[in-house]
N, C-alpha and C positions, 0 to 999 in steps of 0.2 A: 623325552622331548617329543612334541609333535606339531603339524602344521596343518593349518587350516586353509583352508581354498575356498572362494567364492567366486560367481561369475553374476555379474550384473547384468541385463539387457535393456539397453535404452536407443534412444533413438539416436541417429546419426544425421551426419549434413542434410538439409533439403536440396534433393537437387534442381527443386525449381529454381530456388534462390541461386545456383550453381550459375545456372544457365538463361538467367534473369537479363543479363546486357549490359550496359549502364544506366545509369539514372532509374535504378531500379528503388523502387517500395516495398520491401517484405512488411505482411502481414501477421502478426502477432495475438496470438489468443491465452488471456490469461483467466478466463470465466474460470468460476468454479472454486473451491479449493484447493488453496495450494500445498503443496507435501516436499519432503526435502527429500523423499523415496518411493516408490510405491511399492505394493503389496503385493501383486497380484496379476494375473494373464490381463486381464480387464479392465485395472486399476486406470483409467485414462486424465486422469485429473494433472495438473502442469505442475512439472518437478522443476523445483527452485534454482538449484543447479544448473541442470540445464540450459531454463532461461537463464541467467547470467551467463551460459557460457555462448549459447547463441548472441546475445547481446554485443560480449565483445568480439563473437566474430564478425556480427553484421558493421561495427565499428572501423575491422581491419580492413574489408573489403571493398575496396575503391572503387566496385562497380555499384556498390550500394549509396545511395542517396538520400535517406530517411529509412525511418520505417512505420507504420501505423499499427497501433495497439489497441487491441479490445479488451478494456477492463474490466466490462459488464458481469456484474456476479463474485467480483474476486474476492476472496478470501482468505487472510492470510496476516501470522502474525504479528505485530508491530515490527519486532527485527529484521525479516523478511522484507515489509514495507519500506522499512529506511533502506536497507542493502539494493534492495530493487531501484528506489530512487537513484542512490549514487550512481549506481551504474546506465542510468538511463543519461545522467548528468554527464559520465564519463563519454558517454556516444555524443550529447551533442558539443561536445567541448573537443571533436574530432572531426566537428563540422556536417554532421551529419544534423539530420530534420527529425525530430521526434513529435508525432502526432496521436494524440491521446482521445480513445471514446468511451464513456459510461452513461449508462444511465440512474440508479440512483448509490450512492455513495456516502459513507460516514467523512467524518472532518478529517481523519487520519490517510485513508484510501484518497480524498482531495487532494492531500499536501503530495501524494506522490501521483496523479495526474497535472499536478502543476509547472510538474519538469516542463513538460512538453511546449514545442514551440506554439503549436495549436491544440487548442483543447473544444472536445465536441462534446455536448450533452442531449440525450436523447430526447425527443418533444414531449415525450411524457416525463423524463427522468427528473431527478433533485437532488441538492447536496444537503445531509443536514451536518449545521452547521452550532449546536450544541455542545459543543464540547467533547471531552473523555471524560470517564470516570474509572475508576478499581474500586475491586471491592472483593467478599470469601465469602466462604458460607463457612457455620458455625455450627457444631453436631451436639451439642454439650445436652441441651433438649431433647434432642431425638435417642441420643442413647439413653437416656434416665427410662423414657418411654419404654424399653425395652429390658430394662434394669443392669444398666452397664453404665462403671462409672468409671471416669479420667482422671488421672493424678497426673499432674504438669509438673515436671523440677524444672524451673528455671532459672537461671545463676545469670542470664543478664537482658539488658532491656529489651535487646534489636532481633531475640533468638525466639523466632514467635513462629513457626512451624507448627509446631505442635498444638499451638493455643485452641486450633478451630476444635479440636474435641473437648476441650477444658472451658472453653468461655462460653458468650452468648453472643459477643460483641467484640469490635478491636480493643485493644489495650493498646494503652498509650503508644510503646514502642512501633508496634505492627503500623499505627494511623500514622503516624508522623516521620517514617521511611516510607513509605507507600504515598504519600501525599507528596513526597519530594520529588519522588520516580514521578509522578505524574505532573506535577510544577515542572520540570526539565522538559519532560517529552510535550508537553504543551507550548512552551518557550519556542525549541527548538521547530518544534510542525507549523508553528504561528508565525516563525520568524521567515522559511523558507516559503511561503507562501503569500506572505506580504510582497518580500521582495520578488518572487516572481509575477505575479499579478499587479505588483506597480502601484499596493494602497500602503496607506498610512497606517500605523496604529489606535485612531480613533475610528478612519474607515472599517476596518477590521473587525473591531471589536462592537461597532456599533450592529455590522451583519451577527455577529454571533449574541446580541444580547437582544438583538430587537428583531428580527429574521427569521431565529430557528428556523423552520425547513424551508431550503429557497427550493422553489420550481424552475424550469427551464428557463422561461422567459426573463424570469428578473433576473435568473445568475447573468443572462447575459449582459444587462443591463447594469448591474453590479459590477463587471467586470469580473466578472468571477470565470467566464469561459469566452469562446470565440465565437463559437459558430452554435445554434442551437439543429437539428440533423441525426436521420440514423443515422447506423455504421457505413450502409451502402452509400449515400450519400460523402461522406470521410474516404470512404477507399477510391469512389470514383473521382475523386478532388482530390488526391493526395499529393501531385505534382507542383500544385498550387501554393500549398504548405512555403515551400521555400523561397517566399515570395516574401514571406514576414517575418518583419524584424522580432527577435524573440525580447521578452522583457528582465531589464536588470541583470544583476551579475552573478548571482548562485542560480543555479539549478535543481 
């Protein structure tokens, strides 16, 4: 038998935030891509973890009053994006103010700036508002190229791993689980973002087929955001934030 030991080094409380007061705004930076660990002395990019647990600590602390977020740059897998959501949903359903700023951003990265009570887009910034897609690459070509060939045993529809060395293309099963995964998570990101923004489903959909990229000005115009503003403008307002009434019942 043996036992393995690890030590991890991460960051600890801020003690700015400590000794913040009340009616405090902590400031949140989530640029960059995101990791569920880092690698390295240098590794500076924002662990997922973490933020969630900063999250619900800024949640517990009654001297906190909001917090404002810079999501400029983020990066970060779909699952991450949903878990990040709830949890921002869970702050402000503690009564707290959550204030959201980006500049340009996919539809997915939107649905989770649309927690917030207030939402800022930068004066050059845009959503695009196109949709998702999936999709693979397929090696079946490139290895012939090289004279290397793939024999695939498959025994059933949905068991499609292996196919990208075998095909050119999806096969039926791979398309039509993969088109489903992406029907839900379209569903679901569409649905949180209507009711937060307070449109309808033909409002909606009419931005995403006739829209593709909005610019700052129309989002705001659309309803798509609140305030068009850099960050510094959002941090030096952030008291104000709690002034508006947020929209709808999910977050």
């Amino acid at each position: 038998m043996s036992t393995t030991w690890s030590v991890e080094f991460t960051q600890g409380p801020k003690l700015r935030d400590a000794g913040a007061g009340p009616g405090a705004y902590p400031q949140v930076s989530l640029r960059g891509p995101m990791t569920y660990r880092r690698y390295g002395w240098f590794d500076s990019r924002p662990r997922f973890l973490e933020i969630l647990a900063y999250v619900n600590q800024l949640a517990e602390s009654p001297e906190v009053d909001g917090v404002v977020i810079n999501m400029s740059g983020l990066q970060a897998s779909p699952a991450m994006l949903w878990e990040l959501r709830a949890q921002l949903a869970g702050l402000r359903e503690r009564g707290k103010t959550v204030s959201i700023y980006f500049d340009r951003v996919g539809v997915m990265e939107y649905a989770v700036a649309s927690v917030a009570g207030e939402v800022w887009i930068d004066p050059m910034g845009s959503i695009d508002m196109r949709g998702i897609n999936l999709g693979r690459s397929y090696y079946k070509n490139s290895l012939a190229k090289v004279g290397v060939g793939f024999d695939e045993w498959r025994f059933f529809k949905y068991k499609s791993a292996a196919e990208a060395f075998s095909r050119t293309e999806f096969s039926e099963g791979a398309r039509e689980q993969l088109t489903e995964v992406m029907n839900e998570v379209w569903a679901e990101g569409s649905d949180l973002v209507m009711d937060a923004r307070g449109l309808d489903e033909a409002q909606f959909m009419d931005i995403v087929n006739n829209k593709s990229e909005v610019m700052a000005a129309e989002a705001e115009e659309l309803g798509l955001v609140d305030a068009v503003g850099d960050y510094h403008d959002l941090a030096k307002n952030a008291p104000m934030v709690q002034l508006r009434a947020h929209r709808g019942g999910q977050y």
